[in-house]
Structure formats: structure tokens, C-alpha cells
C-alpha positions as CSV (number, residue, x, y, z in Angstrom):
1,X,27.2,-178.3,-75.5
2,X,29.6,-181.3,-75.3
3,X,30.1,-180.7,-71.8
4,X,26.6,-180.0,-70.7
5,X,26.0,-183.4,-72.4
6,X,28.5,-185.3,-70.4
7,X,27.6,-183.8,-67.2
8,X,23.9,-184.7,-68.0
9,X,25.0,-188.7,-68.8
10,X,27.5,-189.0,-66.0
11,X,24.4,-188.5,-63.6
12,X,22.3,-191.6,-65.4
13,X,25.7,-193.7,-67.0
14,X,25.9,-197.1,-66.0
15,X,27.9,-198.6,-63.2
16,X,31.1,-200.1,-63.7
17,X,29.4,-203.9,-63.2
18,X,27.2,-203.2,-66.0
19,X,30.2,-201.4,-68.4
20,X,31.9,-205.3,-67.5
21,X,28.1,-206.5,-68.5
22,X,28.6,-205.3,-71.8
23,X,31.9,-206.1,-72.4
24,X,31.4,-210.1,-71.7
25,X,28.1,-209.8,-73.8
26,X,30.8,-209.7,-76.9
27,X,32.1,-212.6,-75.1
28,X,29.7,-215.2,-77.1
29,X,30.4,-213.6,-80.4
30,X,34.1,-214.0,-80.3
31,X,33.7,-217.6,-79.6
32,X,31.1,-218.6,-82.5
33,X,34.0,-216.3,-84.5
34,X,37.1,-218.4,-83.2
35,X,34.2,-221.8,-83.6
36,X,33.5,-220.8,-87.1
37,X,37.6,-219.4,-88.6
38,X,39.4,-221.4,-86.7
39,X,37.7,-224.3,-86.3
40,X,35.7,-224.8,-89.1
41,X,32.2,-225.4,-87.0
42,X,29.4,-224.9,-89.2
43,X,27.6,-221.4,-88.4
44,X,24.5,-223.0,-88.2
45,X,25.5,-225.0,-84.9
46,X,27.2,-221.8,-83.7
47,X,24.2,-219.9,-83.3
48,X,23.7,-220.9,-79.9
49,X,26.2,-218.3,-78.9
50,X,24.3,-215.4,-80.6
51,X,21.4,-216.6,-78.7
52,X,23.0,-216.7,-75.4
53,X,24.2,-213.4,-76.3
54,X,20.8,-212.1,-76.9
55,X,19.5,-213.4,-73.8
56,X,22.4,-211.6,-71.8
57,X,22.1,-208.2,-73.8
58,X,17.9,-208.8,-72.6
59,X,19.8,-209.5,-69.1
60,X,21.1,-206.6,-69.2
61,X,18.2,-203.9,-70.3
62,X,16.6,-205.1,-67.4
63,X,19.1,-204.6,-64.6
64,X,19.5,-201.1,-66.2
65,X,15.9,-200.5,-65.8
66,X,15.7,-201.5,-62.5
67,X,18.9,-199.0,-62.2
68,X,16.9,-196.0,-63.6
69,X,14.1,-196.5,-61.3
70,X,15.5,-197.6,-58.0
71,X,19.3,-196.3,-57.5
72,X,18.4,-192.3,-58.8
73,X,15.3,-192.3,-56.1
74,X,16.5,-190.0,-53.1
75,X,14.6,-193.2,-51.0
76,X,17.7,-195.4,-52.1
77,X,17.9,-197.3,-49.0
78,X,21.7,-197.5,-46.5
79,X,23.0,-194.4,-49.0
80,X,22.0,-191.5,-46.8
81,X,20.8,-190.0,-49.6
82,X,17.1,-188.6,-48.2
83,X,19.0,-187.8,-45.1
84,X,21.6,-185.4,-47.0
85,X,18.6,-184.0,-49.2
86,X,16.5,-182.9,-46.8
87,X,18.8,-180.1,-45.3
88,X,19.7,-179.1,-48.5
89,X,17.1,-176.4,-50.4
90,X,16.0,-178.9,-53.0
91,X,12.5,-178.0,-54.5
92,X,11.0,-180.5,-57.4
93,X,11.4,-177.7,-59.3
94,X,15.1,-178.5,-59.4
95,X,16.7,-181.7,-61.3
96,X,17.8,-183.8,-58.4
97,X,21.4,-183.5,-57.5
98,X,22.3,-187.2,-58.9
99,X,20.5,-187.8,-61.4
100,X,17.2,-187.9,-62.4
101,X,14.5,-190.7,-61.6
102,X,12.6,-189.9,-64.8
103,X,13.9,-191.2,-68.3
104,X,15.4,-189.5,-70.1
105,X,16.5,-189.5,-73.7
106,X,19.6,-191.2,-73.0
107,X,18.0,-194.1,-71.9
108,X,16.8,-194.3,-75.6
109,X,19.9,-194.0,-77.1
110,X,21.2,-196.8,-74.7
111,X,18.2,-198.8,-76.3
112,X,19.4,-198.2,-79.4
113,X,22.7,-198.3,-79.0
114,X,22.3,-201.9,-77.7
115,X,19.9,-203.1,-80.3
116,X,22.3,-201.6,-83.3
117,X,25.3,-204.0,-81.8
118,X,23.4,-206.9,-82.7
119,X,23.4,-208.7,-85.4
120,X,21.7,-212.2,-86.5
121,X,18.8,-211.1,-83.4
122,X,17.1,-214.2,-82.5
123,X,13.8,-212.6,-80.4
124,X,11.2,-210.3,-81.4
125,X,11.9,-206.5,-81.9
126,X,9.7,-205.4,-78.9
127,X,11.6,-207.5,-75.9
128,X,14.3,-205.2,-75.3
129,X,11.8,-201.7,-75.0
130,X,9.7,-204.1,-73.3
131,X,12.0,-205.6,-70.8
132,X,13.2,-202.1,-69.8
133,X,10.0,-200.7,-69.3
134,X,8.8,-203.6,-67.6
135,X,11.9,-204.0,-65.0
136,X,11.8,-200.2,-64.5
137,X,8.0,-199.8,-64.0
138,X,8.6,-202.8,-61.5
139,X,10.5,-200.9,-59.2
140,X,9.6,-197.4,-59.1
141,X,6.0,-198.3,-57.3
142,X,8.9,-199.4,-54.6
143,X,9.4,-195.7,-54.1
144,X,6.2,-194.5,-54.7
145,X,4.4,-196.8,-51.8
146,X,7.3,-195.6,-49.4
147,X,7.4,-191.9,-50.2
148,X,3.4,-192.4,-49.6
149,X,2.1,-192.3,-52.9
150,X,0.5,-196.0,-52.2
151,X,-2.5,-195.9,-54.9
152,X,-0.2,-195.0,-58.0
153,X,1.8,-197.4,-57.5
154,X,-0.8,-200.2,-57.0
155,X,-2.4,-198.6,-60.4
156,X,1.3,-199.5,-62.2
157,X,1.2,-203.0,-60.8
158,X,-2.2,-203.9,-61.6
159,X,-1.3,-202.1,-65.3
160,X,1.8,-204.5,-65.5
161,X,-0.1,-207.2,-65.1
162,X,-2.2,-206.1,-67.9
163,X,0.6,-205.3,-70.1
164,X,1.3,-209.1,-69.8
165,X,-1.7,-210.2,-70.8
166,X,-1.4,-207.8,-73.9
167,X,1.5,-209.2,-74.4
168,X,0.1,-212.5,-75.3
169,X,-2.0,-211.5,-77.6
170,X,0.7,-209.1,-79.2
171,X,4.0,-207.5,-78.1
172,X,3.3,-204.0,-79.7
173,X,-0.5,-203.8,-77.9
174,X,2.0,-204.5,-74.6
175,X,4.7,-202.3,-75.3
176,X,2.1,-199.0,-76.2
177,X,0.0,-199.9,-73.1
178,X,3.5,-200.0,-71.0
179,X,4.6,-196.1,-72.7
180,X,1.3,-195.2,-71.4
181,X,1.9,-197.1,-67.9
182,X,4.9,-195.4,-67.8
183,X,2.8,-191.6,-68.6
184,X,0.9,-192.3,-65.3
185,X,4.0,-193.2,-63.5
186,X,5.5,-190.0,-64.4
187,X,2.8,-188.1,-63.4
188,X,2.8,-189.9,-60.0
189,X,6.4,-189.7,-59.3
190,X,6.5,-186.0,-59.9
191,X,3.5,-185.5,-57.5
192,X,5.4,-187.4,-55.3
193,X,8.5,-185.8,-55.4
194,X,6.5,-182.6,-54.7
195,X,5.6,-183.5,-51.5
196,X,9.3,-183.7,-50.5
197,X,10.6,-184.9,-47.6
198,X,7.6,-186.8,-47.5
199,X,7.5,-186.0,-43.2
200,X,4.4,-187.8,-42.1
201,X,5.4,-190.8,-43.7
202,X,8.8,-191.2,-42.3
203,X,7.5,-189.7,-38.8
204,X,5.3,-193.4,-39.4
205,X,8.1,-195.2,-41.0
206,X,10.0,-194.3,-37.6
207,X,7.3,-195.1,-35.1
208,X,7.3,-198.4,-36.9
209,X,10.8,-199.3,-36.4
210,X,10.8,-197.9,-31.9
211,X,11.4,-201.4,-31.1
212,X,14.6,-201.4,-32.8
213,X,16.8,-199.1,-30.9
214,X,20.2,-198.9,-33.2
215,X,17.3,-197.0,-36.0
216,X,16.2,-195.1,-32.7
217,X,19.6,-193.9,-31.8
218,X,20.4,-193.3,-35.3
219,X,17.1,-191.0,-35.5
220,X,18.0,-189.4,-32.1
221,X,21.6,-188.2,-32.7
222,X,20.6,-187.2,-36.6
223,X,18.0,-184.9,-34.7
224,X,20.9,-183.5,-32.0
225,X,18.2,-184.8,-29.2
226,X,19.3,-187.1,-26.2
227,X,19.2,-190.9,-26.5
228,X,15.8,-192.0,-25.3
229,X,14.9,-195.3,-24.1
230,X,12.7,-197.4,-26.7
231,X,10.8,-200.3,-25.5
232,X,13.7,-202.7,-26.7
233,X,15.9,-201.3,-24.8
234,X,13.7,-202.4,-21.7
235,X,14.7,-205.9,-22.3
236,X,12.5,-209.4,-21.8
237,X,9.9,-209.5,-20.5
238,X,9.3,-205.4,-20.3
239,X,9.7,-204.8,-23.7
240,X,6.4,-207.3,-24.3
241,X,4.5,-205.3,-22.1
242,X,4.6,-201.3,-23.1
243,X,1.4,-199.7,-23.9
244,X,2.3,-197.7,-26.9
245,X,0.0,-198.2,-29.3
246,X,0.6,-200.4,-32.4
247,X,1.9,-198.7,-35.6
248,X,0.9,-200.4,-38.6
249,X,2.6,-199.8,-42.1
250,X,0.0,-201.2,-43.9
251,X,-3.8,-199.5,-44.1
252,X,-7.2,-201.2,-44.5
253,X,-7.2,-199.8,-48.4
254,X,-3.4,-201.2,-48.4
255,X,-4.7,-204.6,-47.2
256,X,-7.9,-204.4,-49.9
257,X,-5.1,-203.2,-52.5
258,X,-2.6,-206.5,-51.9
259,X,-5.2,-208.8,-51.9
260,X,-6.9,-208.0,-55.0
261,X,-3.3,-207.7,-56.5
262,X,-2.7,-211.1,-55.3
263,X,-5.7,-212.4,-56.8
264,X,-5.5,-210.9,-60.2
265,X,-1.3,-211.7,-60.4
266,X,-2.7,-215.4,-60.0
267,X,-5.3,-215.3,-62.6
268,X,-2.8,-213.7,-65.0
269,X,-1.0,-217.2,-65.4
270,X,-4.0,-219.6,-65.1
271,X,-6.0,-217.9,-67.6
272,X,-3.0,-218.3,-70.5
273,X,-2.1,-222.1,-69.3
274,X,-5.9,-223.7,-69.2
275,X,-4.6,-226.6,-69.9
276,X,-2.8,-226.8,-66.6
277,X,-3.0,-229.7,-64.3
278,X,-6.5,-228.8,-61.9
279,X,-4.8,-231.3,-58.8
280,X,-0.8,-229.1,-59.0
281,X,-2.9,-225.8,-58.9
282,X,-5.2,-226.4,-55.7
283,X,-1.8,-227.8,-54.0
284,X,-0.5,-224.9,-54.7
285,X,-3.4,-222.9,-53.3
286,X,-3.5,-225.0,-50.3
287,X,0.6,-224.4,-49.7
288,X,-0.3,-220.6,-50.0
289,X,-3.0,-220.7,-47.7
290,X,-1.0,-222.5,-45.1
291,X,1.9,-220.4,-45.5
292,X,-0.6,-217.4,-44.5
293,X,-2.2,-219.1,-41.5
294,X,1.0,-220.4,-40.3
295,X,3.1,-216.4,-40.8
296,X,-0.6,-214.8,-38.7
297,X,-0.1,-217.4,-36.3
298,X,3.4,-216.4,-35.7
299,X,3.0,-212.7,-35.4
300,X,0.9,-213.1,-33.0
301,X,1.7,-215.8,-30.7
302,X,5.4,-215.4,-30.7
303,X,6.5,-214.8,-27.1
304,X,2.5,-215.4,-26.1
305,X,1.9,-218.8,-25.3
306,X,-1.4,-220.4,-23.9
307,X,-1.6,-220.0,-19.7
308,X,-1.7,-224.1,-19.8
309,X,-0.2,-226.6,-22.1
310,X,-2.5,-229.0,-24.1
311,X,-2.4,-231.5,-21.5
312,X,-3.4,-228.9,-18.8
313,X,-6.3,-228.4,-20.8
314,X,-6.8,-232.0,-21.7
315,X,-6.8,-232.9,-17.5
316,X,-8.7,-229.8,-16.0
317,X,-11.5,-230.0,-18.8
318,X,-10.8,-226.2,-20.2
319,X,-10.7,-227.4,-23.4
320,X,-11.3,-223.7,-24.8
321,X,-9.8,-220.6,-23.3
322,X,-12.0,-218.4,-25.0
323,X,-10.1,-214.7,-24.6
324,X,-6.8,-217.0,-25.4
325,X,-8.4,-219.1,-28.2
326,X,-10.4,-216.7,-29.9
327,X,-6.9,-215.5,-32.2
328,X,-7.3,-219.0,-33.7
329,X,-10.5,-217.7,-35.0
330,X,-9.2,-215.8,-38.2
331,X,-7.1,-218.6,-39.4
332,X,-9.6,-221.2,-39.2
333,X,-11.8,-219.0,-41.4
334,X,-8.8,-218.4,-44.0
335,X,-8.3,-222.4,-44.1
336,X,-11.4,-222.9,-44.2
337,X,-11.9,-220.9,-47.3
338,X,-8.6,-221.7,-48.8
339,X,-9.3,-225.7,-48.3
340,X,-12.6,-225.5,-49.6
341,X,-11.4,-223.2,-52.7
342,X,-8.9,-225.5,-53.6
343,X,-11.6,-228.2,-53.8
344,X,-13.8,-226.5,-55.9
345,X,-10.2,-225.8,-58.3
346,X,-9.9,-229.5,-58.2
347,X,-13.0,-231.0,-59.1
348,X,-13.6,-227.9,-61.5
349,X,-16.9,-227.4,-59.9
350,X,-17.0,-223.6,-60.4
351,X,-19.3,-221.9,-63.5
352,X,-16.9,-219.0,-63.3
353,X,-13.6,-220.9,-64.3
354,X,-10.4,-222.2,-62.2
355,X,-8.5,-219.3,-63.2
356,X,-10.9,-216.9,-61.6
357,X,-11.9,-219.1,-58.7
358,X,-8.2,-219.6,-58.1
359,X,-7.6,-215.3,-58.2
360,X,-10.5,-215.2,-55.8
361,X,-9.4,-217.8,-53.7
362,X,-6.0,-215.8,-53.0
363,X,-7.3,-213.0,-52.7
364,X,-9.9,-213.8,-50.4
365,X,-6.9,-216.2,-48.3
366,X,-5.0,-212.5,-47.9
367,X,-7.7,-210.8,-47.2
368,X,-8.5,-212.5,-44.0
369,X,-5.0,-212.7,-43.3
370,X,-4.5,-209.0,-43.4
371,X,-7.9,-207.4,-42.4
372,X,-9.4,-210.1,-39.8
373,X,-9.2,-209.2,-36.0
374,X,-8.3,-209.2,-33.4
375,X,-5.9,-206.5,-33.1
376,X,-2.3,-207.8,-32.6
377,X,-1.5,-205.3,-29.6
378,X,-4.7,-205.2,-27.7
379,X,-5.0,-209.2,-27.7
380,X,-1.6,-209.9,-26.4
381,X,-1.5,-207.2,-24.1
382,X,-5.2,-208.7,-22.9
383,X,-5.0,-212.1,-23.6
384,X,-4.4,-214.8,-20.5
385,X,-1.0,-215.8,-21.7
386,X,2.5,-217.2,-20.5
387,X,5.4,-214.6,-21.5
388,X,7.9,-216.9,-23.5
389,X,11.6,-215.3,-25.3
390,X,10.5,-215.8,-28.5
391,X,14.0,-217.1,-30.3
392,X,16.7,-219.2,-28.9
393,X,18.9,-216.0,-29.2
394,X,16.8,-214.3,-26.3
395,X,16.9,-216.9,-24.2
396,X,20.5,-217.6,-24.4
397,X,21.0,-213.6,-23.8
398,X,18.5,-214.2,-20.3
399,X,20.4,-217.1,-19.0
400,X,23.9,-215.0,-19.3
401,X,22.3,-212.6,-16.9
């Protein structure tokens, strides 16, 4: 029984940086104790050190949770775990080989375990369960979205933002809602991991990355298939002009999904601090909405620029090159809307509240960021256009040649 039950922690135990974590979170307590004998320091002006050592202990429950939900995950990214799975003859009805994603019992006694080292606990009894739930519920939708499993994990993040508004009105409402969060995650994950090795998505995942031929050789020689050329390999300018047709990672219902997220992560804050300055928040809207046109603009004109330069247009009279111009349609509508939102925040002209205007506002910014046409692909491959090496780093690689 002993040695079934070290076998069974050595697979969740922590890492060695964390063992050092909670060796130096003794470190505070030794000096109030060296302040307070040796020193004579009153142990009422020591207790800053049992606070810093809370905080660190807190520290610490949450880079373990983000351990339990993120390193045990056979998606753990450069490991090679997946790739070694996946010729093995791993079911889900099998424990995974190391370790378990799922919590286990030890994780409670870890909990405990921490909790029963303090003493003199400056914070309230539910932040250490909490912070661990939290930090791990924040990082298995992670695994979820890229194993496929997109709408769970949007469920957990639109449940953690809940949690946090339970958690302003009481930390124990918070922590019950997160056990049950945590229920649904469960349930999710296992799903997921039934569905093991997960092809179609990875067949996507792959298709996604063809213009990055190191991943494509990788795939090849993994596969014992010849090398085959990828449109990167082609070079500037060929590489700009292959007909394959675009892959995209993220869905309509992903795009509907973020934005809504967005919106209601924003209203989370706003609602709690109504007393907020009205002028910081629609700067704040207005940075966001510029960051969004500015990132669409990029992805789509980089290495595509107009057939004539402004003052081309200014002397010949074509003002507007309509099947150029029209991909500066969608970001004028989302400044448009984020500019006139962030007025309506400002002069709090809306019945429905800043803090909701300010959610739908974001929202509505992504939205037409992520949804709006015209297809990336078909525009530049149709579009009247000057082929330009996008970064300095191409163009240096051109003039070698």
C-alpha cells in the first residue's frame, strides 16, 4: 500500500522549483523569528513577514494548479508527449502514463498540508481552495479548445467569470460554484480524452501551420513520407501566390464565443468599480478598438500594398480603388462603433449602464474584427495589389540573392 501510494504521488509531486518554493516560503518566518529573539522588534511590526509569507504560500497554490491542469495534459506543448502516446495502445480507460490530468486526492492533502503550516493566517479561509481552483480551471480550457472540445471550455471561462462575481458577494458562494465548475470540467475532459488522438483536429492544426516548413518536415519524417515542398519553401514572391485554400483555426461559433467572452470579462470589472472614472474607461475602449483595427489591417495588407501610392491617387484622380479599398471597409465599421461607444461611456448617455454598454461595445469591436469580410485569401489573391516582403528580414534575405 506504501508503495502503490508513492508511485501514485510521484506521477502528480511537485517539481523541484516548487519543493525550492516551499522551502523559501519559511524564509519570512525565520526572519520575523531572528527580528523578534534577537533583536527585540516588537511582533506587532514583524507581521509583515507572515503576510508576505501568506502571499507567497497563495503564490504558490496557484502555480501548482496551473501544474495540475497544464503539464499532466498529453497536449503539453515541445514535450513530445501526444506524439509518443499515440503509437502506444492507450485507451481513456487507462490512467495516463504520467500522471493524471484530473485531481486527485492528493491535491487535497497538499491543500491541507499547506494551510496546517500556517500559523497567524492573515487572509480569508477560502483563498487558498479558491486560488487553486481558479488557476487550474484557467488552464485546462487550454487543452480542451486544442484537443477540440471548444464549447466546454468557453462554458468554464464564462463560469470563472461568474465565480468572480460570487466572489464579491461571498467567497464560499465562489468557491461551491468553482467545485461545481470544476464537475463540468471533469466531465468535459474525460469526453475529451475519449476521443483520443483527437485526428481531425491536429490534421487542422497541421494544415494551419503548411507555411512553416521546419513543422512540415517535422510532420513528414514523423510519418516516414518524403519531404514535400510547402508554399514557404517556394520563397518571395511564390509563396504569396499559392492557391491552397485558407485554413482557419478559429470558427464562426469560435468568433461569436470570444467576443461575447470579451464583452462579459469587461463588464465583470466595471460593474464592481461604478465609481470608476467614465473619461479613463472610453480611453481605454478606444485603445482596444484601435489595437483591433490596426492587428485586421495588418493581417491582411502585410506584403499587399495598394497598386499606387497616395500621391498616385492624389494626381490621377482614383481616389478609391474599389476592389483594393473595399478591405478598409470592416475596420471603418469597427471604429466607427468603438468611437461612438466610447462616447456614449463618456457622457453616460446609455439607460442600460457603462458597465454593460462598455461589455457590448467590446464585444461588438471583436466581433467585426473576427467575423466581417472579406475573406483574407480570396481578397489578396484577387485584389489589384503591389507584392511587397513584408519584414526587413525578407528583404534583406532577397537582396543576398
Amino acid at each position: 500500500m506504501i508503495r502503490s501510494f508513492y508511485r501514485q504521488l510521484r506521477r502528480v509531486y511537485l517539481p523541484e522549483w516548487a519543493v525550492i518554493g516551499i522551502v523559501l516560503c519559511a524564509f519570512p518566518e525565520v526572519l520575523r523569528l531572528g527580528c523578534t529573539v534577537a533583536l527585540g522588534v516588537p511582533a506587532e511590526v514583524t507581521d509583515i513577514f507572515l503576510q508576505l509569507r501568506d502571499m507567497m504560500v497563495i503564490l504558490l497554490c496557484a502555480v501548482y494548479g496551473v501544474t495540475r491542469g497544464y503539464v499532466f495534459h498529453p497536449l503539453l506543448p515541445c514535450s513530445g508527449y501526444f506524439d509518443w502516446l499515440r503509437q502506444t495502445p492507450w485507451t481513456s480507460s487507462r490512467p495516463l502514463p504520467f500522471g493524471s490530468p484530473f485531481l486527485l486526492w492528493h491535491d487535497i492533502v497538499f491543500l491541507a498540508l499547506m494551510r496546517s503550516l500556517l500559523h497567524g493566517y492573515h487572509f480569508a479561509e477560502w483563498l487558498i481552495p479558491l486560488v487553486f481552483l481558479a488557476a487550474y480551471l484557467a488552464v485546462l480550457p487550454m487543452e480542451l479548445w486544442r484537443s477540440g472540445s471548444r464549447l466546454p471550455a468557453y462554458a468554464i471561462y464564462f463560469g470563472l467569470g461568474a465565480a468572480v462575481k460570487l466572489y464579491w458577494w461571498h467567497p464560499g458562494a465562489a468557491l461551491a460554484f468553482l467545485i461545481v465548475m470544476y464537475g463540468l470540467a471533469a466531465v468535459a475532459l474525460h469526453h475529451s480524452l475519449s476521443r483520443f488522438p483527437w485526428t481531425a483536429y491536429r490534421d487542422r492544426l497541421f494544415a494551419w501551420l503548411q507555411l512553416r516548413p521546419a513543422a512540415a518536415g517535422r510532420e513528414n519524417v514523423r510519418k516516414n513520407k518524403p519531404l514535400e515542398l510547402t508554399p514557404a519553401d517556394l520563397g518571395w514572391p511564390f509563396k504569396l501566390l499559392h492557391a491552397q485554400p485558407e485554413v482557419r483555426l478559429l470558427k464562426r461559433s469560435d468568433s461569436w464565443s470570444l467576443s461575447l467572452l470579451a464583452g462579459w470579462l469587461t463588464y465583470l470589472p466595471l460593474s464592481h468599480w461604478a465609481n470608476r472614472d467614465q473619461a479613463e474607461v472610453s480611453l481605454v475602449l478606444i485603445g482596444f478598438t484601435l489595437v483591433c483595427v490596426l492587428v485586421r489591417v495588418a493581417r491582411y495588407c502585410s506584403g499587399h500594398l495598394p497598386p499606387i501610392s497616395l500621391w498616385g491617387r492624389l494626381w490621377t484622380g482614383r481616389w478609391l480603388i474599389p476592389a483594393y479599398d473595399r478591405v478598409f471597409a470592416t475596420p471603418l465599421v469597427t471604429l466607427l462603433i468603438g468611437i461612438s461607444g466610447s462616447i456614449f461611456v463618456a457622457g453616460s448617455w446609455s439607460p442600460l449602464g457603462n458597465a454593460v454598454t462598455s461589455g457590448i461595445i467590446v464585444a461588438m469591436v471583436l466581433l467585426t474584427t473576427l467575423l466581417f469580410g472579406p475573406n483574407c485569401r480570396r481578397w489578396q489573391l484577387t485584389c489589384p495589389c503591389r507584392l511587397f516582403p513584408g519584414t526587413a528580414r525578407t528583404a534583406a534575405g532577397l537582396q543576398e540573392r
